[in-house]
ZALO-124496 format. One record per residue: x, z, y of N, C-alpha, C in turn. Coordinates in pm, whole numbers, plus 50000, padded with zeros to 5 digits. Layout:
N
XZYXZYXZY/...
This chain:
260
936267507777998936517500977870937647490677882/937757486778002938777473478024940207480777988/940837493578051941477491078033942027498777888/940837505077784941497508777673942537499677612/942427487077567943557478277506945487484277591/944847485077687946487489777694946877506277689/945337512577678945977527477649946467524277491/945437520977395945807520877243946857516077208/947697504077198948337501877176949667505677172/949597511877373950817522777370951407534777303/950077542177288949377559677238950277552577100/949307548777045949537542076897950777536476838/951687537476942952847529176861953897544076885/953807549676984954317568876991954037573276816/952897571976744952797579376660951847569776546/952687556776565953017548776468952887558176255/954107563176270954307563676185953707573676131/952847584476208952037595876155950717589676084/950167582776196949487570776169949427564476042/950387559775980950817550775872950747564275755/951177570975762951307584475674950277590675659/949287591475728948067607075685946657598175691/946607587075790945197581875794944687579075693/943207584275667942767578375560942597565475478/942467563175377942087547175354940187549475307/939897534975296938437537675304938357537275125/936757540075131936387543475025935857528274916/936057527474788935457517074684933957510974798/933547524774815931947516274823931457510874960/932847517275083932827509575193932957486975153/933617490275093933917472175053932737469974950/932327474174905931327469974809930037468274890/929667477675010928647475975148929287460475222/930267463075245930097449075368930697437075282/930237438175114930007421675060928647422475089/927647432875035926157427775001925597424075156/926397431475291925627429675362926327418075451/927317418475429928207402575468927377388175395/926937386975237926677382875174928587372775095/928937378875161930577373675135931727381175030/932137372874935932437376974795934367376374878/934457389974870935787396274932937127382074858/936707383974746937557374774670937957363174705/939197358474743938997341574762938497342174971/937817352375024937507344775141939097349575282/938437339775336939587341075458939277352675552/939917359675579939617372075705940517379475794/940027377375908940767382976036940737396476068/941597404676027941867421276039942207424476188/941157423276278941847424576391941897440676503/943067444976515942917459376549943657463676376/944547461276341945057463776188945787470476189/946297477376299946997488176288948757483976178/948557501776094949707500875988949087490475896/948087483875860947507476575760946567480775645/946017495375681945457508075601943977498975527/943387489975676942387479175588943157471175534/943707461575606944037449675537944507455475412/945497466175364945427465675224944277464575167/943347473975171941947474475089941607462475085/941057455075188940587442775165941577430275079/943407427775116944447420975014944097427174878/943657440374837943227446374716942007437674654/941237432874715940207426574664940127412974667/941477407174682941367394374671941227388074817/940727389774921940827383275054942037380675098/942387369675154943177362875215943397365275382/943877376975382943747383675540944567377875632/944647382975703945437381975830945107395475933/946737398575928946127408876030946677409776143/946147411676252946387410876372946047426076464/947427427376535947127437276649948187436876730/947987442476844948437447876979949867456776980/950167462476882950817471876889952137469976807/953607466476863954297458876819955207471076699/955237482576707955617492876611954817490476493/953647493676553951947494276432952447481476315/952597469676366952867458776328954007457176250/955237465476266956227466376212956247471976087/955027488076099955127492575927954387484575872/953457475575947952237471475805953467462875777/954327453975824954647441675752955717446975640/956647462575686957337467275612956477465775472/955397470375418954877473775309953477468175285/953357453375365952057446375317952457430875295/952077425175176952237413475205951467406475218/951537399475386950017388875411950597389975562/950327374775619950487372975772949967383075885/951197382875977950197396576070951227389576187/950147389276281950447384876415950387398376522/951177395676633951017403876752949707393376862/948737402176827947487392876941946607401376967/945997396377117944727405477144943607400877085/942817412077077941307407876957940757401477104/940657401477205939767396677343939997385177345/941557373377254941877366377278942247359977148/941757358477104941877351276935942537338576931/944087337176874944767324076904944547316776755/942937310276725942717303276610941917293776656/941177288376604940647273976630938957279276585/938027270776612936667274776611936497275176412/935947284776365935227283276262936117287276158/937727294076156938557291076065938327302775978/937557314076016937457327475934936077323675859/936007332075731935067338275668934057347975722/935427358875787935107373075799936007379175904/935227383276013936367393976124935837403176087/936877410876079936797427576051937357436176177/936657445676182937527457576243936967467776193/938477477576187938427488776115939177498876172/938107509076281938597515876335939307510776459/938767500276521939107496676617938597488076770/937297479076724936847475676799936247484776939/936537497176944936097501477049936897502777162/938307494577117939377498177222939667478077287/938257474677260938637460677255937097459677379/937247445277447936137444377511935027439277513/933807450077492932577446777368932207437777363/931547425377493931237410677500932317403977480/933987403577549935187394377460935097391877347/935247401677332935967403277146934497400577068/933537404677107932267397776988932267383076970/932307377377130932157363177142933797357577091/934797361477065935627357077019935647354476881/934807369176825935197368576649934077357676627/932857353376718932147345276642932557328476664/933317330476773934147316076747934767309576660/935677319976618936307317276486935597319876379/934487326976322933707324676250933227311276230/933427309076066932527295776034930647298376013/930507288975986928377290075997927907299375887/927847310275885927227317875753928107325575724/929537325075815929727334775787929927352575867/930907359075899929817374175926931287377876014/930937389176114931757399276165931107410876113/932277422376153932167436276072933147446776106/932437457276153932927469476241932767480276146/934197490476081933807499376058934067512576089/933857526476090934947535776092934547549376024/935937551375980935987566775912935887578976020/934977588775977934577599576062934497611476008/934967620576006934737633775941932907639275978/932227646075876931117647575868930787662975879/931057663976013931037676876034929867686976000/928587683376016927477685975986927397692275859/928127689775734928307695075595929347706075576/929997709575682930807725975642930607727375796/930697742975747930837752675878932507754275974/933367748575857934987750675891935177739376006/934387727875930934927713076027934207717676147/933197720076142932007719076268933027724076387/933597739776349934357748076451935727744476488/936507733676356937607730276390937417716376500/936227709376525935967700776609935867704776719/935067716076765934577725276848936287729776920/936547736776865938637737876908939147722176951/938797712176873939757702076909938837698877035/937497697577081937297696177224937277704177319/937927715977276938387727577386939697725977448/940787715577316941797717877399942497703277419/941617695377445942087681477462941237674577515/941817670677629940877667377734940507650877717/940607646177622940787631377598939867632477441/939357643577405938587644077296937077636377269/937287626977157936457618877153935897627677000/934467627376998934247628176827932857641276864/932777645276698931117648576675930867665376745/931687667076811931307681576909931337682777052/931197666877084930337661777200928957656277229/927957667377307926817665777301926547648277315/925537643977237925317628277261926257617377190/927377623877137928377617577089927777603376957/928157589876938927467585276863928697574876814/928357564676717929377552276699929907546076784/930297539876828930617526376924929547517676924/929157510476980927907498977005927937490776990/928667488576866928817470076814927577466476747/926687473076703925707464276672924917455876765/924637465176856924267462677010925267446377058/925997448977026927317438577120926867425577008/926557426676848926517418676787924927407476782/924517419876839922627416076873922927405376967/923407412377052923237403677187924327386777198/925017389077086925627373377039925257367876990/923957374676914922997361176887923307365476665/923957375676598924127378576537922907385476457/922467381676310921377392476249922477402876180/921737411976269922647429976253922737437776095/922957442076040922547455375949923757461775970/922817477675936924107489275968923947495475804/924797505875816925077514275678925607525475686/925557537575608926687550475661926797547875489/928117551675480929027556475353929487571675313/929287577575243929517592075228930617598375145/931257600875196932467603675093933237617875070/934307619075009934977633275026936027629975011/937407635875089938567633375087939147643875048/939827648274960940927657874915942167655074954/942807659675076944207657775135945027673675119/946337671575133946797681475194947177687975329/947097699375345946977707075494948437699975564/949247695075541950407691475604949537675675648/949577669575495948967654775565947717658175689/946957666875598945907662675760946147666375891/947307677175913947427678676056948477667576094/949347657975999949967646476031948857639876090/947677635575990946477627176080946177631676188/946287647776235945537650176377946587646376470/947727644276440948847639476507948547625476570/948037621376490947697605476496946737597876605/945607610476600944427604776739944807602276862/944537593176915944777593077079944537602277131/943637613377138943677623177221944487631877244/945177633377059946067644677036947397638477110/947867626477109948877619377121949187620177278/948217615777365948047617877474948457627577517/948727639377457949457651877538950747655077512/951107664977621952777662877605953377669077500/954337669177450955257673477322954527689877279/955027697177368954877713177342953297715377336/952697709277424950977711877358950457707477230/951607691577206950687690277037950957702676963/952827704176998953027714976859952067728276865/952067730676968951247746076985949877740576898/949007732276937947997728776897947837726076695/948947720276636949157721376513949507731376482/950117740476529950627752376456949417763176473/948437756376577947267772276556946417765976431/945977750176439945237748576342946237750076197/947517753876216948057751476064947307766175997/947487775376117947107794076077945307792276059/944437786576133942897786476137942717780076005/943257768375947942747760375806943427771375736/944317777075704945007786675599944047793975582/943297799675667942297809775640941067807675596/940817793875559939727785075453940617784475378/941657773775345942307768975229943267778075253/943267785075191944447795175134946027787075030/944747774674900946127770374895946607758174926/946087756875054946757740575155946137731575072/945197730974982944507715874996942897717675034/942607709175123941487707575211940337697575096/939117699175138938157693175099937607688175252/937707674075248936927675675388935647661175345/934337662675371933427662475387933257643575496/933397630075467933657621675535932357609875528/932117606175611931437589575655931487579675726/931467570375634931747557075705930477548875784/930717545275949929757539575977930037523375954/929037514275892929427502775882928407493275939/928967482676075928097475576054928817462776073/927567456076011927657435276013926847429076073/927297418076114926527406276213926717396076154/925377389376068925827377675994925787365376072/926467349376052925997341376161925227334076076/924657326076129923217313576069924367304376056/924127297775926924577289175888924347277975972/922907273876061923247262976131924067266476255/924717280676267925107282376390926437274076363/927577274176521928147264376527929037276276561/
């Protein structure tokens, strides 16, 4: 785990801009889950986007009125969000939070805390957390379980990528931040979000472009690897737009207001 922070950042800034282009954004009712279970009115509060990538949350959340900040590792990543977001964004590690005790509302991560180090980075976001208020881990996952197409196109993507993370690995589960949030002394709740994404067959193999696993390999294996799934999805979607089947895992760690 130690040394993911410096695989991601690297992987991630290679394919920056695929990244910025095909990843999903989250859904209305992902933000509408982590107010009731934050107890924190998006509007008006302060929050640390940390792991922010192109800025795919921090927009959603600047959409609702929060006063973000986003922060990450990855000095490309950092370059498109600021191209096309407006709101402060620092180059910092989430293990190492350069703020003062209590100054956030709300740490977020979205799609990222697992490349961060699970006791650091918990005990960091609750530093900067003020008394009552919350950290919050989420991520988008394709829901393979609801078509027969995804199930087998997962099944292929851990046949030919040896760095394959996701739901066609026996045992395969979230990341363990609730766990990480328990043990900081945090009251937990989790949530799944259910959604459906209608993309096109070009954008989504841009997104498969995008994963660390896929990224991780050398030039001529991605292309081979997109060009078989471009021929395998054609033969579901005939006319290149995909239905794909998605959920969000969400969880929060609220702090006690007398906490410090």
């Amino acid at each position: 785990m130690n040394k993911l922070p410096e695989l991601s950042h690297h992987v991630f800034d290679r394919v920056a801009e695929a990244y910025d282009a095909a990843r999903p954004e989250y859904p209305e009712a992902l933000y509408l889950a982590l107010e009731e279970l934050s107890g924190i009115r998006l509007d008006g509060a302060r929050v640390l986007d940390v792991g922010a990538g192109t800025g795919i949350s921090t927009r959603g959340l600047l959409d609702r009125g929060a006063r973000a900040v986003a922060l990450d590792r990855g000095g490309r990543m950092l370059s498109l969000l600021r191209a096309r977001t407006a709101c402060q964004a620092m180059l910092a590690d989430g293990n190492r939070l350069p703020f003062r005790d209590g100054v956030a509302d709300l740490v977020t991560y979205a799609q990222a805390w697992h490349w961060l180090d699970p006791a650091l980075s918990i005990a960091e976001a609750v530093r900067v957390t003020r008394p009552g208020g919350a950290v919050a881990g989420w991520w988008n996952s394709v829901d393979a379980g609801k078509a027969d197409w995804l199930a087998a196109y997962q099944v292929r993507l851990a046949e030919s990528c040896a760095g394959y993370i996701g739901p066609a690995l026996p045992g395969w589960s979230m990341p363990p931040i609730a766990g990480a949030m328990g043990d900081a002394g945090l009251h937990v709740e989790e949530t799944w979000i259910h959604w459906t994404r209608g993309v096109r067959l070009d954008d989504f193999l841009t997104d498969l472009r995008s994963y660390s696993y896929v990224a991780a390999l050398d030039p001529e294996s991605v292309e081979e690897l997109v060009t078989r799934e471009r021929t395998e999805l054609r033969k579901v979607f005939a006319d290149g737009r995909l239905t794909v089947p998605m959920r969000v895992y969400l969880a929060v760690g609220r702090k006690g207001e007398g906490d410090a």
